[in-house]
N, C-alpha and C positions, 0 to 999 in steps of 0.2 A: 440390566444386561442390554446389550447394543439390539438392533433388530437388525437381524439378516437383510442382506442386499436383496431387489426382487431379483434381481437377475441370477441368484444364487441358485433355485429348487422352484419348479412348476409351481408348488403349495405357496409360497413366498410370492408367486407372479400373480395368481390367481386370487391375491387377497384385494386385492382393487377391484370391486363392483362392475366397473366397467369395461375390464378385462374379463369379466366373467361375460359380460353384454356381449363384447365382442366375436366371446371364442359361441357360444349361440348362436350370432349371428351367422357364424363361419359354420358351422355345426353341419349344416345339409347340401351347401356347395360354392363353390370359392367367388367371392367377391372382391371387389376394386373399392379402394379407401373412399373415394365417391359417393358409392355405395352406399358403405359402413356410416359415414359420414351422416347420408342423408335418411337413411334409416333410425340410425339411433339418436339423432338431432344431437351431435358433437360438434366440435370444430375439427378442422381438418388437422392443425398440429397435435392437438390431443391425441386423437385417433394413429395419426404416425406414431407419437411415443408410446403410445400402448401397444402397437403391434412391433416396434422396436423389443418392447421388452416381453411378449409371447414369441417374438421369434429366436433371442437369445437363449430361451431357456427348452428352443426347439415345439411348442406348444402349437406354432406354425408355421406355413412355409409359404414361399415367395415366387412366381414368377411371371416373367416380363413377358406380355402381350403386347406386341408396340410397343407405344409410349407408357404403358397403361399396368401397374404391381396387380396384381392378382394373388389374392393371399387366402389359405385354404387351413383346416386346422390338420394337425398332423397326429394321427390315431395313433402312433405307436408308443409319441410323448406324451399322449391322454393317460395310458396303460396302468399307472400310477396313483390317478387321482380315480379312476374307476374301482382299482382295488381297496383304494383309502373306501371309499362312500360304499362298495361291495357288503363291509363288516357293519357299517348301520343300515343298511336293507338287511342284511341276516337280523339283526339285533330286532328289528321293525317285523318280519314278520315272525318271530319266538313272541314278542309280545302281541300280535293280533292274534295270535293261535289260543295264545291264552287267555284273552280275552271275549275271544269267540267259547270256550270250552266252559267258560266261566257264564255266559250269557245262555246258553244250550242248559246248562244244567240247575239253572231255576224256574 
């Protein structure tokens, strides 16, 4: 079967490592490819096409300071991959409960 385009669905964007690097970076408050660049020790085109393809799929958003993109991640297209990872934190702590109950009662 074909693989979906990343630009298809957040979960599709998000399977590139360094898209995942990126939207952390972006995670606590908006930076300049620069930045991004010189933080995660990438190359500059790299880093454009990774935010090319988080911002197609709305993951983040853009704007112009000067000369200067300023790119921020955007919470509402998180909303998704929060509720995806939501259902293994529940799963995670059903089995530390049990494990705790388990360990208490020897």
């Amino acid at each position: 079967m074909p693989r979906a385009a990343t630009t298809s669905d957040v979960f599709n964007a998000i399977a590139e490592p360094r898209r995942r690097d990126i939207l952390s970076f972006l995670a606590l408050e908006e930076r300049s490819v620069g930045d991004i660049v010189s933080a995660l020790s990438l190359g500059q085109p790299s880093v454009s096409k990774h935010l090319r393809v988080l911002k197609d799929v709305g993951l983040v958003q853009a704007r112009r300071d000067g000369r200067q993109m300023l790119y921020r991640t955007n919470l509402d297209a998180m909303k998704p991959l929060h509720e995806f990872a939501e259902t293994f934190q529940q799963m995670w702590r059903r089995q530390l409960k049990r494990i705790k109950v388990r360990a208490e009662g020897m």
